[in-house]
N, C-alpha and C positions, 0 to 999 in steps of 0.2 A: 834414466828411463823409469827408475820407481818413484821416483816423484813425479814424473809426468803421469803415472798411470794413476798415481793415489790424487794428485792434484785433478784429474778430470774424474774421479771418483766421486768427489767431493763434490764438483762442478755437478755431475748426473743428479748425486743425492739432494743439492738447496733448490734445482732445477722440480727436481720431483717435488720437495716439500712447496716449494714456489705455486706450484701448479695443484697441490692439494687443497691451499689456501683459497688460491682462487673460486677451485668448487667448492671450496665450504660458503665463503661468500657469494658464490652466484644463486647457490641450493637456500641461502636465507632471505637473499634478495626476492627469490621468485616462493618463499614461505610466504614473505610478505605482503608481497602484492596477490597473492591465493586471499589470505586473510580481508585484506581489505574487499577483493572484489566478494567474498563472499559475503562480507559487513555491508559492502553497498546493495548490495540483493536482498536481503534483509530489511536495509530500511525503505529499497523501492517497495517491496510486500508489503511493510508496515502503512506506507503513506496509503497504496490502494485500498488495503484495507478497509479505512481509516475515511478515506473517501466513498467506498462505496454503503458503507455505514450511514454515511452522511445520506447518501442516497435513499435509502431505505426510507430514513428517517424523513426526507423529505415526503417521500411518496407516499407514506402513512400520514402526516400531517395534513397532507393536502388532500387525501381518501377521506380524513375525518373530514374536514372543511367541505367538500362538495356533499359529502352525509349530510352536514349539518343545515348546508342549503337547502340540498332535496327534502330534509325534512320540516325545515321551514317553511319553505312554496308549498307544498302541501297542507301544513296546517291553516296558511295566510289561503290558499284556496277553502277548506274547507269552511271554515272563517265566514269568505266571503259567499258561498252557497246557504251557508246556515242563516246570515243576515235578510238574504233575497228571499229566503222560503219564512223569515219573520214577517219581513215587509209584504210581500205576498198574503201570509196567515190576519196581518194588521187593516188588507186593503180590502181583505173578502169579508171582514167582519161589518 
């Protein structure tokens, strides 16, 4: 009878340890996939970033470029008023 009771003693206690193990492995396994998902959030932020930057940049480029237009038309207009009020000044003489 005392080795039945020491022998299932024994049996509760590798039982116990058995099943400690397991949480210690499930508590790293789900460490680890924390880590990761929080590393992939990280690099989704990074890329948006990263992309709306890119945005910016384009939309500043292409602000100057239509500047540089408008202020080309402009000066090709005024260009072309100051030649006509020549030829005008040229025709009256």
């Amino acid at each position: 009878m005392k080795k039945v009771l020491t022998l299932m003693a024994a049996m509760a206690l590798t039982l116990t340890i058995v099943s400690a193990q397991d949480t210690k492995q499930n508590a790293k396994e789900t460490a680890k996939q924390a880590g990761q998902t929080v590393d992939a959030a990280a690099d989704k932020a990074g890329r948006e970033t990263k992309k709306a930057g890119r945005k910016v940049s384009r939309a500043a480029k292409n602000t100057g470029e239509d500047i540089k237009d408008g202020t080309n038309k402009a000066l090709n207009k005024a260009d072309r008023k100051m030649k006509k009020a020549e030829r005008k000044l040229d025709n009256s003489n």
